[in-house]
C-alpha positions as CSV (number, residue, x, y, z in Angstrom):
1,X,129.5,156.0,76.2
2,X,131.3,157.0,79.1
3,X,131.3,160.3,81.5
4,X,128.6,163.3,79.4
5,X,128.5,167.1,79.7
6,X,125.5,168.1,80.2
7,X,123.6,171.5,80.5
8,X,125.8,173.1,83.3
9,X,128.2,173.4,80.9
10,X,126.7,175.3,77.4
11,X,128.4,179.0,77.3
12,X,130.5,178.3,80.7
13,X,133.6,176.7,78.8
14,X,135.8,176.1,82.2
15,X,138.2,174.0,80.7
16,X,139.5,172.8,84.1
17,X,138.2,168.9,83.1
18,X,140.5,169.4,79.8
19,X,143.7,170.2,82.1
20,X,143.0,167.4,84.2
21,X,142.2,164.5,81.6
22,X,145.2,162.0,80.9
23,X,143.9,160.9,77.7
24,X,142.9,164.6,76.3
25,X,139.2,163.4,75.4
26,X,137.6,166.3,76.2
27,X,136.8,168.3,72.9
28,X,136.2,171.6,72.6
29,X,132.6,173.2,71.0
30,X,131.7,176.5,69.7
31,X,129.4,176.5,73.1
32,X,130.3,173.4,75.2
33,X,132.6,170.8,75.3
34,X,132.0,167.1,75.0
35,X,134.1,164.0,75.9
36,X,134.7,161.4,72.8
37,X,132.9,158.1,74.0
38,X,135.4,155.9,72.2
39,X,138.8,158.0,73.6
40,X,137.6,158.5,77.3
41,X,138.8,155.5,79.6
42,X,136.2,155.8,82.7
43,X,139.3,157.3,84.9
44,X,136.7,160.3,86.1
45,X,139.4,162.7,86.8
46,X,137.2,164.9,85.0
47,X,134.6,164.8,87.3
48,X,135.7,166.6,90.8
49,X,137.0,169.4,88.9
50,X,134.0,170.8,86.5
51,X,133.0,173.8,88.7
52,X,129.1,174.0,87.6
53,X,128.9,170.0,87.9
54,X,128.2,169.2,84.7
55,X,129.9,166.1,83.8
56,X,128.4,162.8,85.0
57,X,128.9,158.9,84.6
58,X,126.8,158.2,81.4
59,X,124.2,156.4,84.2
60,X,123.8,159.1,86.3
61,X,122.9,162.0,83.5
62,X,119.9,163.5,85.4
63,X,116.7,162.8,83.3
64,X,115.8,166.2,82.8
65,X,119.5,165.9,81.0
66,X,119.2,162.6,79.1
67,X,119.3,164.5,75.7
68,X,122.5,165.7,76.0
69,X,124.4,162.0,76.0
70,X,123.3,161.7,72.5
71,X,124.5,165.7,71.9
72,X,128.2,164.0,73.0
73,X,127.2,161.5,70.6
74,X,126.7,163.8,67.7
75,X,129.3,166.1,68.2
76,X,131.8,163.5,67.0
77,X,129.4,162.1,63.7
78,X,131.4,164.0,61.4
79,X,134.7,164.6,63.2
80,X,135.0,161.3,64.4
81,X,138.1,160.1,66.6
82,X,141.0,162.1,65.8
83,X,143.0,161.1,68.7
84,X,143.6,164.1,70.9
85,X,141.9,167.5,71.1
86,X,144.8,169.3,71.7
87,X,145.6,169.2,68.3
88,X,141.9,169.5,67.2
89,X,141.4,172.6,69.2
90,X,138.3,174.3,68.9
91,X,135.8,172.9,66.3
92,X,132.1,174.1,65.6
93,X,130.4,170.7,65.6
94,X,127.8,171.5,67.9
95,X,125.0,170.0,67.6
96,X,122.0,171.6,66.7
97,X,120.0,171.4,69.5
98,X,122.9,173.1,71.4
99,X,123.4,175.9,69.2
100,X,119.7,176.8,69.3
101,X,119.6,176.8,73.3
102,X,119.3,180.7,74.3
103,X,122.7,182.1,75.0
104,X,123.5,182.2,78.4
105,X,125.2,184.9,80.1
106,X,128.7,183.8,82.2
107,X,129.5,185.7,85.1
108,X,131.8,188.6,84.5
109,X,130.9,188.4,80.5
110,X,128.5,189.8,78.3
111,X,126.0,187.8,76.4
């Protein structure tokens, strides 16, 4: 494992880590997006950019977070490592324990 989304990041969708990502390892969810463990090369471009500070080093996921390096995990269990999002797009692999968090409502949208 490398860098994780974690909470910050279920129902925000910013996609500002995907534009700045050289390898395009960021996947996208039905709720969240995840970065592929096995495709992400530690560069941490990703980082600075998520605007609710959700991505961390896979050592510095906050414990009340922990749960959700193994959500990265599982996201990619039946996709596996297709080699680029981009042409991926937007897959609902989510894992379960995201898709039964509460929706949350993003500024400016409705629930």
């Amino acid at each position: 494992m490398t860098y994780v989304i974690a909470e910050p990041c279920v129902d925000v969708l910013d996609k500002a880590c995907i534009e700045e990502c050289p390898v395009d390892c960021i996947y996208e969810g039905e709720r969240m997006l995840y970065i592929h463990p096995d495709e992400c090369v530690d560069c941490g471009a990703c980082e600075p950019v998520c605007p609710v500070e959700a991505i961390y080093f896979d050592d510095d996921v906050p414990a009340e977070w922990a749960s959700y390096t193994q959500a990265n995990v599982d996201f990619f269990a039946e996709l596996g490592s297709p080699g680029g999002a981009a042409k991926t797009g937007k897959t609902s692999n989510d894992p379960e324990m995201i898709t039964r968090l509460p929706v949350r409502a993003v500024e400016g949208e409705q629930p």
